[in-house]
TORDO-595828 format. One line per 8 residues: their letters; for each residue z, y, x of C-alpha. Coordinates in steps of 0.05 Angstrom, whole numbers, always signed. Each point is the difference from the previous one (the first is absolute). Last residue first. Layout:
BEGIN
a = Z,Y,X | ... .
//
This chain:
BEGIN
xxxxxxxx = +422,+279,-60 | -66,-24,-46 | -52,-34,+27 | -64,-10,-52 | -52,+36,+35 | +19,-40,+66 | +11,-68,-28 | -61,+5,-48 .
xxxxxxxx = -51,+15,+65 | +44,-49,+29 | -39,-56,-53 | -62,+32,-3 | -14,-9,+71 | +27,-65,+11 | -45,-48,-21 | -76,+19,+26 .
xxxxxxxx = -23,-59,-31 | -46,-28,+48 | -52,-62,-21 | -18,-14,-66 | -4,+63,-56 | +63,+37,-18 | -15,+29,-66 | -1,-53,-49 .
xxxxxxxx = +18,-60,+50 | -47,-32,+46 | +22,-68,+36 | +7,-5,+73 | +57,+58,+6 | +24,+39,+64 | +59,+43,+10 | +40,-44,-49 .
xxxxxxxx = +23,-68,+25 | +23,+33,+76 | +26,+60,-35 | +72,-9,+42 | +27,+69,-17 | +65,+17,+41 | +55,+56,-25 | +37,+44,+49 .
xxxxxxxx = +55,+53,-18 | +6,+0,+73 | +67,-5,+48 | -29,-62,+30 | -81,-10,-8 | -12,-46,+62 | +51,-54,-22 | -21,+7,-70 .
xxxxxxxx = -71,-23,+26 | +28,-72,+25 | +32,-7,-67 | -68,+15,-33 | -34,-57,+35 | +65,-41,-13 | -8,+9,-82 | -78,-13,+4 .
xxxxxxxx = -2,-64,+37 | +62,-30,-34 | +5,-63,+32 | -48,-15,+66 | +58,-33,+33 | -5,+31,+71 | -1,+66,-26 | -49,+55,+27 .
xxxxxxxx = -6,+68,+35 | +65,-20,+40 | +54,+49,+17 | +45,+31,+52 | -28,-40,+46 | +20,-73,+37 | +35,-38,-57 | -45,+37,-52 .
xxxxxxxx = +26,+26,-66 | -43,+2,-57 | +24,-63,-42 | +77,+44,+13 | -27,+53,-53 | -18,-47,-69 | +79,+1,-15 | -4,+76,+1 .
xxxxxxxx = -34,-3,-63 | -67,+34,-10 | -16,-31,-74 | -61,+1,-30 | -32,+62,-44 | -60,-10,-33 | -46,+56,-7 | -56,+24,-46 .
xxxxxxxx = -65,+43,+13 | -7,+14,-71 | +4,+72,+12 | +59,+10,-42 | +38,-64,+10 | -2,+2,+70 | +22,+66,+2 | +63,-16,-42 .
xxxxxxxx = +6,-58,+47 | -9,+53,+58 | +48,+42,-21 | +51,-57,-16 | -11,-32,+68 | +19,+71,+29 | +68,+13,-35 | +23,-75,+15 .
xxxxxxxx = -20,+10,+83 | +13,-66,+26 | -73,-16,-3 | -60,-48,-7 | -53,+7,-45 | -55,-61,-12 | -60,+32,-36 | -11,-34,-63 .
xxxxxxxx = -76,-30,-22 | -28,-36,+53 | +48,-59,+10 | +79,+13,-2 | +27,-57,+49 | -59,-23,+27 | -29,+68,+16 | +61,+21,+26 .
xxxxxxxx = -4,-66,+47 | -64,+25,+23 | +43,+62,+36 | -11,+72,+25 | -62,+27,-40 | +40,+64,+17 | +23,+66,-32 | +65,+34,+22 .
xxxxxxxx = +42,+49,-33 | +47,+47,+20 | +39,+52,-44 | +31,+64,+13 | -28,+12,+67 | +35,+27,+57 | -58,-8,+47 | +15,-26,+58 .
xxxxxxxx = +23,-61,-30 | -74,-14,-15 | -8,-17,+65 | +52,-67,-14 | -46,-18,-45 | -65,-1,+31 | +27,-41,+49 | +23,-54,-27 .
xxxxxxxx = -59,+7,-38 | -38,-26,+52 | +40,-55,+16 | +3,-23,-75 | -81,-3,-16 | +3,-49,+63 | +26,-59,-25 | -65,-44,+24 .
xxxxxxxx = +32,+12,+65 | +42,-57,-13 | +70,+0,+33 | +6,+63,+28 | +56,+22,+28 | +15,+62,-22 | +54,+51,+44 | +26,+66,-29 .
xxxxxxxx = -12,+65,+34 | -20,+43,-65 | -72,+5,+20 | +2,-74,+15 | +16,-41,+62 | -48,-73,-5 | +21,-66,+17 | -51,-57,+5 .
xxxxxxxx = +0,-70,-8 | -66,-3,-50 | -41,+45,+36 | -27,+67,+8 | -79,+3,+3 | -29,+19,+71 | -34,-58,+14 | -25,+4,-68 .
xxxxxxxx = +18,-16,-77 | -8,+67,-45 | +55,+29,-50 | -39,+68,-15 | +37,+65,+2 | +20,+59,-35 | +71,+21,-10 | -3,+50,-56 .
xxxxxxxx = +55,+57,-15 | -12,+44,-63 | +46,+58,-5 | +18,+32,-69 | +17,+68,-13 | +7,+12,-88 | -22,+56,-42 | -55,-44,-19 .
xxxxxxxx = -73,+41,+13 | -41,-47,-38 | -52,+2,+61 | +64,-14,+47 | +29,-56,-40 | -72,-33,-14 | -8,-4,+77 | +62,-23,+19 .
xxxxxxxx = +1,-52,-48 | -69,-25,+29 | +17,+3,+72 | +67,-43,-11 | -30,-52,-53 | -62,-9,+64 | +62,-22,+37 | +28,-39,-34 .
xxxxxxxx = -69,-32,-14 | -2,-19,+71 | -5,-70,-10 | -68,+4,-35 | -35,-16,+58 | +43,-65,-11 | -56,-26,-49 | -55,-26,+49 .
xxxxxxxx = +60,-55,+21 | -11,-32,-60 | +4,-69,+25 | -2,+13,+76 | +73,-25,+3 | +42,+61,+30 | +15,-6,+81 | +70,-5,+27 .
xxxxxxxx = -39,+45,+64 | -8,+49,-44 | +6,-2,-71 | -73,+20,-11 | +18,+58,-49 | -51,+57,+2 | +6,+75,-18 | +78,-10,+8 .
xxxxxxxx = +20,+68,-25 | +79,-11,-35 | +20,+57,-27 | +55,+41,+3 | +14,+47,-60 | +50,+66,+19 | +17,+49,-56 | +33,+69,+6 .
xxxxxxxx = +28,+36,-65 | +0,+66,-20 | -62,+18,+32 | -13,+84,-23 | -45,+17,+62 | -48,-73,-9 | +11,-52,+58 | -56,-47,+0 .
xxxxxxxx = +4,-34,+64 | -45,-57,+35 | +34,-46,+51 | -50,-63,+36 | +24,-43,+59 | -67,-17,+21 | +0,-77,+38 | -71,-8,+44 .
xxxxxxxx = -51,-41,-24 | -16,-55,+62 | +55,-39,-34 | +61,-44,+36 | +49,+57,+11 | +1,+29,-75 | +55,-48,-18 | +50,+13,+56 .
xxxxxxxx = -23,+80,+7 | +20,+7,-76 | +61,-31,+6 | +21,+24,+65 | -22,+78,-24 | +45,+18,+76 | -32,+71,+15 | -42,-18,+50 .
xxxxxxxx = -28,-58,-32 | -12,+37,-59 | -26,+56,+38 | -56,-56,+35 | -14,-23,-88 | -17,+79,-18 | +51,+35,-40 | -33,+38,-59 .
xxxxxxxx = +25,+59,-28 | -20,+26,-58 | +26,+69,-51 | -37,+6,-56 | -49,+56,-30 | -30,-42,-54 | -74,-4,+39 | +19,-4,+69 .
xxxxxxxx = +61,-44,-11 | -36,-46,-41 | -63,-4,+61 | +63,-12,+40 | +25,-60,-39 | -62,-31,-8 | -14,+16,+83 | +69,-43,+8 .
xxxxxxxx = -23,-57,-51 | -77,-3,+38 | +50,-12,+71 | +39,-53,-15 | -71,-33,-30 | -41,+3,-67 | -62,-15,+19 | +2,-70,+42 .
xxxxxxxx = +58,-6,-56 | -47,-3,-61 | +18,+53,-50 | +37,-21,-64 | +57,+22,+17 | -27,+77,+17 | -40,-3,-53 | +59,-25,-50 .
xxxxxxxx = +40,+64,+26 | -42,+47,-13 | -13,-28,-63 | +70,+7,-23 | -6,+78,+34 | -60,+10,-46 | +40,-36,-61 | +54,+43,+6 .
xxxxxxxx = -43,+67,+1 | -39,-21,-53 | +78,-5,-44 | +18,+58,+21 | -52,+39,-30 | -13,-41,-63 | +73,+13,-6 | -5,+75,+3 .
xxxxxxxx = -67,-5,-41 | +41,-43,-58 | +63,+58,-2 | -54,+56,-14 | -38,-38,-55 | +54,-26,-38 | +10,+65,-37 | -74,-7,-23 .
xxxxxxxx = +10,-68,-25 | -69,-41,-3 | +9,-11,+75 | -66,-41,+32 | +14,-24,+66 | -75,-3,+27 | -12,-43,+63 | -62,+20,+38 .
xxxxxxxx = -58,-29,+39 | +9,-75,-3 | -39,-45,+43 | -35,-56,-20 | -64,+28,+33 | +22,-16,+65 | +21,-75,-21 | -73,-24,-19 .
xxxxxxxx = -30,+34,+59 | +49,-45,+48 | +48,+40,+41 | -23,-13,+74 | +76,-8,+18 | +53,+34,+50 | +26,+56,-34 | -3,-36,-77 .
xxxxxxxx = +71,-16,-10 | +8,+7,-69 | +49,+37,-51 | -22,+7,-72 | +67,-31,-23 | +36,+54,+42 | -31,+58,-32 | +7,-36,-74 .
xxxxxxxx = +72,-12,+15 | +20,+60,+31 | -39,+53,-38 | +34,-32,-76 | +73,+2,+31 | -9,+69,+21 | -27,+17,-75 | +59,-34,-26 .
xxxxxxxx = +58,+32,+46 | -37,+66,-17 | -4,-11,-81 | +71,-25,-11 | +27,-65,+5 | -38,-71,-7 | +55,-15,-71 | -25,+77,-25 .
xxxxxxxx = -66,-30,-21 | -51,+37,+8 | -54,-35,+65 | -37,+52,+21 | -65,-26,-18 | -49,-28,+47 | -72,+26,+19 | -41,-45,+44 .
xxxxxxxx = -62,+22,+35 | -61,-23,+33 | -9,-74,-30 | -21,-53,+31 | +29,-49,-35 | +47,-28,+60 | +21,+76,+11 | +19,+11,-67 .
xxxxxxxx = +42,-72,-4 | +28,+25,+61 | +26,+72,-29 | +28,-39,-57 | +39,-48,+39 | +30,+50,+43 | +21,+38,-62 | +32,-47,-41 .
xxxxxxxx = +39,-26,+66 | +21,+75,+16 | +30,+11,-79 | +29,-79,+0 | +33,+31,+61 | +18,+59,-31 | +46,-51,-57 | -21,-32,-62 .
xxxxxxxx = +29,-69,-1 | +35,-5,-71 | -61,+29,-26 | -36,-63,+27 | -59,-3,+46 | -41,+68,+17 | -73,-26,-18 | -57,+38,+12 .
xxxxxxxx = -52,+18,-49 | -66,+24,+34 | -38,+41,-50 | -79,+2,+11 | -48,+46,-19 | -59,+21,-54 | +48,-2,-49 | +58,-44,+7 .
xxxxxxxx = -17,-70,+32 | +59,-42,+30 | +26,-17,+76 | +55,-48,+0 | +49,-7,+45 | +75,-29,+22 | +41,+37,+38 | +66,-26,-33 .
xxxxxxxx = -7,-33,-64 | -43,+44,-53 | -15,-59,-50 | -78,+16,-2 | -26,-41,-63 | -61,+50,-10 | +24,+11,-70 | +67,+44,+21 .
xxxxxxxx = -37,+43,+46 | -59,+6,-46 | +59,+21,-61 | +16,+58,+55 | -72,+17,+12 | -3,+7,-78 | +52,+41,-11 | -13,+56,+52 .
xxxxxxxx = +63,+38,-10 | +37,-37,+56 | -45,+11,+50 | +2,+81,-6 | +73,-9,-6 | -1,-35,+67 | +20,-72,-15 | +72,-33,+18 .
xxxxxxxx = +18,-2,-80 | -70,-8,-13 | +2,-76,+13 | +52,-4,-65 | +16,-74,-5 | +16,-9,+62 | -9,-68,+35 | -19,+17,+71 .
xxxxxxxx = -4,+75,+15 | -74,+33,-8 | -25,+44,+50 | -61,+50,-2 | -58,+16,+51 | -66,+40,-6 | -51,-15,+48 | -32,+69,+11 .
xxxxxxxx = -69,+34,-18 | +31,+43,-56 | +67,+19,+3 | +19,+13,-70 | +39,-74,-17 | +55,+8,+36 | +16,+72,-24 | +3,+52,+51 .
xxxxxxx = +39,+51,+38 | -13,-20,+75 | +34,-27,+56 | -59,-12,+62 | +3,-54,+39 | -53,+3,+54 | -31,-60,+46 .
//
């Protein structure tokens, strides 16, 4: 699929869906059109006859010509923001596709309240790429669906001095929404596919092409070298563990970065066995780690002046003869003792691990990724990311990210009070309470004690790596949630 950034009014492309938005309630529709738009009188009073109120992403296709225009609703004025620019976008581009229709040309967006012509035009290429996103890999696609299939996106700039700024977006922007839907693939993959050792050849087949640096330590040299939390989950599947670090470290890095993810390509629970409801779903508990491999890739094609390490721990959590069990005490990397009390809490063993590795780095900022916790997804649902950190300077860069990308974050508290619920009476620690309270808080608390001396913040994206309902430009199934979001962090650091 292209996107191509040309000078153009909306209405000159011949052959093409033509789209417009209309904000809810105003009185002047043209205030929001391209000028080319806003001149033609009578498709504006068609607009305003055709009883279309223009709340958010809603549709309606109307006759002009010999074509179609496809009005799209961006909500109130009050409300106008990028992501009202990605969610206009996403919905056009699959109202297109569901037509039939080849190509879609949108306008870039004028008004000064979305920002200026490159942070629009990005905006635009992320939410109508990632709306169009489908998992097709594994399917007979139906005959129907193959020729739905939309051959080119058209930003159409009717400022010439705009034109420069909206390719540069357009740019960035596809290259976002590739390493996005890198991601979802990898999530979405079935885990008799996507195994300990498929992540590891992603991340070399990344290295090969973007020039990285990965090393891979196989599951017998994580024996060897003491990888207890790792080596304590992985034990009881026939997929051997891959301890997984890829490197992008441009010449003029100015800051290092180190994001841990959490790779379990299939989440039994072990031996404290998950219900079978649902169980199909936990291939998707390694979407940490699919975040991790796709923000690595969009850093290095963007070229960030940044180094950033990503560190995976991949493994399934498999019953067996072998499997650990409830009872036992594991030694991690860092030498502390876990006695594990469910083995169903395994997401937090292995990045025990992962974090204290990342102390080898030096980095700047860590963050971790990991579908860690259901009670995060009671607490906060599917639509905030639950933050955890100590670190005042960091939870405000990421909020701010949040906030930009849409990818949001709610902080709760990491009190010290929540600490002594992780101690064990026979190890240094426990992987679980013994009161079931504050599932997401103590899981955290028992990561702090692995990430000492780090400017560490946790993700728990349990509610918002995957989605069963489809939203404007993140269709059902994996989200991909991460990648934009320290994408943001990392452009946007300041010293």
């Amino acid at each position: 699929m292209r996107v191509v950034v040309k000078k153009s009014g909306i209405g000159q492309v011949s052959g093409a869906v033509q789209v417009i938005g209309a904000v809810e309630g105003e009185q002047r529709p043209e205030r929001l059109l391209p000028p080319s738009v806003a001149r033609d009188r009578a498709l504006v009073s068609l607009i305003q006859r055709s009883g279309f109120r223009g709340a958010a992403n809603e549709t309606t296709l109307l006759p002009k010509g010999a074509g179609w225009v496809l009005v799209v609703g961006l909500g109130k004025s009050k409300d106008l923001s990028l992501e009202r620019v990605r969610q206009f976008a996403g919905t056009a581009a699959r109202v297109v596709r569901a037509r039939g229709w080849k190509q879609v040309v949108l306008p870039l967006l004028s008004d000064r309240t979305f920002g200026n012509a490159d942070t629009v035009a990005q905006a635009l290429t992320e939410g109508a790429l990632l709306g169009l996103y489908r998992y097709d890999h594994l399917r007979k696609v139906p005959a129907h669906e193959r020729h739905r299939r939309i051959d080119t996106i058209l930003l159409a700039v009717e400022r010439a001095s705009d034109l420069a700024a909206a390719r540069k977006g357009a740019a960035k922007g596809t290259v976002i929404a590739e390493a996005v839907s890198f991601s979802r693939d990898l999530i979405t993959g079935p885990s008799n596919i996507v195994t300990p050792t498929y992540l590891a050849n992603q991340a070399r087949a990344l290295a090969r092409e973007l020039r990285l640096k990965c090393q891979v330590l196989p599951f017998a040299t994580l024996k060897r070298r003491g990888f207890g939390g790792i080596v304590g989950v992985a034990q009881g599947s026939v997929h051997p563990a891959q301890f997984i670090v890829l490197e992008y470290r441009p010449a003029r890095a100015t800051k290092t970065f180190a994001f841990c993810g959490k790779g379990i390509t299939f989440d039994t629970g072990g031996i404290s066995i998950k219900p079978s409801a649902k169980m199909e779903l936990m291939k998707y508990d390694m979407a940490g780690a699919a975040a991790v491999l796709g923000i690595v890739k969009a850093a290095a094609t963007l070229k960030l002046p940044v180094r950033i390490v990503g560190i995976i721990a991949a493994t399934e959590n498999m019953p067996s003869g072998s499997a650990q069990k409830p009872g036992d005490v594991l030694r991690t990397l860092s030498g502390k003792t876990v006695e594990v009390l469910n083995t169903d809490a395994e997401g937090r063993l292995v990045l025990a691990d992962c974090l204290h590795y990342a102390k080898r780095f030096k980095p700047d900022a860590v963050v971790d990724l990991a579908t860690l916790t259901g009670a995060c997804v009671v607490a906060l649902g599917s639509e905030a990311i639950g933050l955890m950190t100590k670190h005042e300077q960091l939870a405000s860069r990421l909020n701010q990210a949040g906030q930009t990308t849409y990818e949001r974050v709610w902080r709760l508290p990491l009190w010290d009070e929540y600490g002594p619920a992780m101690k064990s009476d026979i190890a240094d620690l426990r992987n679980v309470t013994n009161t079931g309270e504050a599932g997401t808080i103590t899981a955290a608390k028992f990561l702090e004690e692995f990430a000492e001396g780090l400017p560490w913040a946790h993700l728990d994206i349990a509610g918002t790596a995957w989605t069963e309902k489809d939203k404007p430009y993140i269709p059902k199934g994996a989200v991909g949630i991460g990648v934009r979001l320290l994408l943001s962090l990392m452009e946007n650091w300041k010293s």
